[in-house]
N, C-alpha and C positions, 0 to 999 in steps of 0.2 A: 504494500500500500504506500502509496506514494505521501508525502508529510504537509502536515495541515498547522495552519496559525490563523489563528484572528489577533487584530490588532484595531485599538478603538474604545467604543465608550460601554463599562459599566458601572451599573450605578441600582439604586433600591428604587425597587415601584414598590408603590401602596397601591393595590385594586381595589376599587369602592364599586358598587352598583348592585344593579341596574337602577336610574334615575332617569325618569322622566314624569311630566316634560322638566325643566330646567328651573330649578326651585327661585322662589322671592326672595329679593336681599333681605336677610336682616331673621329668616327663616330657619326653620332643622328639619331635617328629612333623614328617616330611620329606612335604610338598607340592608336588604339580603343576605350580601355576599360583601367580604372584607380578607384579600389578601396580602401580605408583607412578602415581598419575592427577590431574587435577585432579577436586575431586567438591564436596562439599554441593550443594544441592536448586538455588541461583542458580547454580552453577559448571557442575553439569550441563545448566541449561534454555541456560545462554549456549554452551557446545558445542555442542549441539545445532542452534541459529540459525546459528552458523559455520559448522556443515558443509551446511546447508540454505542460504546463501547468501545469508542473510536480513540486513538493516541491522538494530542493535537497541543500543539501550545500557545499561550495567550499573552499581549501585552495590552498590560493597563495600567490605572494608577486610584487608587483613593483617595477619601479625605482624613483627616484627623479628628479621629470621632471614633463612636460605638459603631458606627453602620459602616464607616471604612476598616475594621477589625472583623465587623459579621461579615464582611464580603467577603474578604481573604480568607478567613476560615471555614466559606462556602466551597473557596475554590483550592485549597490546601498547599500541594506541593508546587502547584502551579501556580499559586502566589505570591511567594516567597521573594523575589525579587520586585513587586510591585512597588513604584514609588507612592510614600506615602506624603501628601502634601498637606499643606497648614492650614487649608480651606475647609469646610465641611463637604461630608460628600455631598453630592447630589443624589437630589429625592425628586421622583414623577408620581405623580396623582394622578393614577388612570381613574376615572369616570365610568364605567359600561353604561349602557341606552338599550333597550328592549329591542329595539332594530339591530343590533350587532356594531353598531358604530363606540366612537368612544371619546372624549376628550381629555386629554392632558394639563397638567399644570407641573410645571418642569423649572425647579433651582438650577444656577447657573451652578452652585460648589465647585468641584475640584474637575471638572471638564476639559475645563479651557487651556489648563496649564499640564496637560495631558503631551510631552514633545518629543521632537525623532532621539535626543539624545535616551529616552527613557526607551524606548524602542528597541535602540541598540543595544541598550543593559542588559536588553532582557533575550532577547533572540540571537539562535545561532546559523548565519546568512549560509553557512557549508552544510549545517543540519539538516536546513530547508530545502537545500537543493534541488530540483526535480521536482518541487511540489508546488501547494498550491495557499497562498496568502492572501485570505478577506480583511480587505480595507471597509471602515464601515465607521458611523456614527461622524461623519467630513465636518457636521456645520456644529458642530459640539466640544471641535477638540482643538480649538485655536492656535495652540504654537507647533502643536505636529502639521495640521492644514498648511500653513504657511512654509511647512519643508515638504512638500507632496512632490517636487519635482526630484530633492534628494534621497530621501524613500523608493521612488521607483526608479531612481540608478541605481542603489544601494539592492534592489529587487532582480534587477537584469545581472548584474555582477555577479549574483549566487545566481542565476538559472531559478530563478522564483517565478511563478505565473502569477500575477495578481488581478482577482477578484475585488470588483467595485459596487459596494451598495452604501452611498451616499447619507442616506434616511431624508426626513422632507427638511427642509430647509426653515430656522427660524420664521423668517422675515418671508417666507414666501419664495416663488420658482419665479426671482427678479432675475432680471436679463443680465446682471452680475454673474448671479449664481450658477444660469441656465450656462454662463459663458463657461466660466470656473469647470462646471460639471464635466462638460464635452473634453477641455483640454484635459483634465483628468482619462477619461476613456479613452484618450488617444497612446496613453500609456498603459493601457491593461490588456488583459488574455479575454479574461471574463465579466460583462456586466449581469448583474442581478435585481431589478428595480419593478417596480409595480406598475401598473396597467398606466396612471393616471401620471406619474414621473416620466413615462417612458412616453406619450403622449404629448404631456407640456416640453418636454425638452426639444421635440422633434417640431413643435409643430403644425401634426398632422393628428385627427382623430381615428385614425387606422390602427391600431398597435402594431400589428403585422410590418404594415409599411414604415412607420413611427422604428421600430427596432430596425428595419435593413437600414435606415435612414444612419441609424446615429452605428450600428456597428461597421456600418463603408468607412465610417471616421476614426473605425478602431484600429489595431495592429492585423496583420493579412494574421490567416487561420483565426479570429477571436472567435467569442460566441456571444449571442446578446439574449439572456432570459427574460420574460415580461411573465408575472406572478399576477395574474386575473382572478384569485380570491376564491369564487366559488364555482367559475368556470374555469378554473384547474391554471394549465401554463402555457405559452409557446415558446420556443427558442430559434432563434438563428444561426445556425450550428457553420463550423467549418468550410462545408461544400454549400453555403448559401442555402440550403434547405431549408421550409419550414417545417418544424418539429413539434408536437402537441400533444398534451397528456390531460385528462380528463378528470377533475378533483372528485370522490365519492360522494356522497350526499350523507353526511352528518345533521346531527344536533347540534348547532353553535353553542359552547357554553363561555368563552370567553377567546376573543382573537386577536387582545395582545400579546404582541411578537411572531404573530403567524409565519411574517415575511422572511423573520430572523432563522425560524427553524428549518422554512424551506430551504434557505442556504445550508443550512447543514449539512441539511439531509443532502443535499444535490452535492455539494461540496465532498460528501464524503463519500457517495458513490462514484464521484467522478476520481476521486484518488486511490480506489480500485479499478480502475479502469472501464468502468460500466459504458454501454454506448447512450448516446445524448438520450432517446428515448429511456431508458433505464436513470437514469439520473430525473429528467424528471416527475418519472411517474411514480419512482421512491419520495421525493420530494413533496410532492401532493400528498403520498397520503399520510407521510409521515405527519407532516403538519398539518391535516385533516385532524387526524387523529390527536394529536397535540390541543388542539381550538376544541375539540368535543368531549374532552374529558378533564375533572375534578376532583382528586389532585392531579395535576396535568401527567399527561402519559404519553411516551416516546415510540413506546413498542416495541424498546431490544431492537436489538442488530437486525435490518435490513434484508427485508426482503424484496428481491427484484423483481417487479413487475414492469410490463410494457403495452398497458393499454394505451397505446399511442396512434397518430394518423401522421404522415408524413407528406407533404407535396412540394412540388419543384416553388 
């Protein structure tokens, strides 16, 4: 199996819900469901790999606190090297909504001062070799974002393939960002983004076309994933094909982080060498499966399925 890192933002969610509609100021509203978890976009792609059974290493950093000490001792040996910073960690308020949506309220804490030298402490560039490293949580992690272009030399010089999932952007999909983003993928093997990112970024309301758009702008042989939620996935794989995998039909019980663990899951089939239709139809349903269940459930090591459609 070829060797896995995520590098990026984790941090503690509080899940509160389901709420609606959207309470009076000044109001209280008693809820369901109340969970304390580890989460951001790196925290949840490294759970994931955990309960899938998978080898993988992590770079990240916390704050100086109770919840930057629960975190590390969430993730053990593999945090042992995490910088610990002076700031408080960061805390997200997920919200659930009876509809499946959700809203956040998200502390700036120890994110932002998350950078390439912390990166380097922690990661072994010859370890990696041959494998494959998700970049993720970009609009979060301020002094690392600002060395993305030395990150992916430091990427190429070990024979690294790096995977790109962004998350949404503070402030919006500003024509900063939109700009930022692209030159970002012009540097990666693999993008991983969702229906409505892979859309705004191109565009175009195609996804299909939206993904050939923005992967012509990637490195020749890339692949570009677009994660459509409950209509499963498509990919634009190496030889330009489009690739398609069908998500099962669950009970929603909670879909934060969905996107996080389809990378995983995809990530980690792809570093067995699974072919793209295998990748994402593990993907789907690992994170099917993940969103439908309480306490959340992985499903163990991977089973390959290929309910897929393939066309020129």
């Amino acid at each position: 199996m070829r060797p896995l890192a995520v590098i990026g933002n984790v941090n503690v969610d509080l899940i509160v819900g389901p709420v609606a509609p959207w309470p009076v100021a000044g109001t209280e509203t008693v809820v369901d469901h109340d969970e304390l978890r580890v989460g951001g976009q790196a925290g949840n792609s490294a759970l994931a790999w955990d309960a899938l059974g998978v080898d993988f290493a992590v770079a990240a950093n916390v704050g100086d606190d109770q919840f930057g000490r629960w975190l590390r001792e969430a993730f053990g040996r593999r945090a042992e090297k995490w910088p610990v910073r002076p700031e408080g960690t960061t805390l997200s308020v997920g919200m659930t909504h009876p509809d499946g949506e959700r809203t956040f309220f998200t502390t700036r804490g120890h994110l932002p001062r998350f950078g390439l030298g912390d990166v380097f402490s922690m990661l072994d560039g010859r370890a990696l070799s041959g494998g494959y490293a998700l970049l993720c949580g970009s609009f979060l992690t301020d002094d690392l974002t600002r060395h993305y272009d030395a990150f992916f030399d430091w990427a190429d010089s070990n024979g690294i393939a790096v995977a790109l999932d962004t998350g949404w952007p503070i402030d919006g999909w500003t024509e900063a960002n939109c700009t930022a983003t692209r030159a970002w993928l012009s540097r990666c093997e693999l993008a991983l983004f969702n229906e409505v990112e892979t859309v705004t970024l191109a565009g175009t309301q195609s996804p299909v076309e939206a993904a050939r758009a923005l992967r012509s702008s990637m490195r020749e042989g890339a692949t570009f994933v677009v994660k459509r939620g409950p209509l499963g996935a498509i990919a634009i794989g190496p030889d330009g094909a489009v690739v398609e995998a069908a998500a099962p039909d669950v009970r929603v019980v909670d879909t934060i982080g969905a996107g996080d663990v389809f990378n995983a899951a995809f990530l980690a089939a792809l570093a067995q060498e699974q072919p793209l239709s295998a990748c994402l139809s593990a993907a789907t349903h690992v994170a099917s499966r993940a969103i439908s269940t309480l306490p959340r459930n992985y499903g163990g090591p991977m089973q390959f399925r290929e309910s897929t459609h393939e066309r020129a």
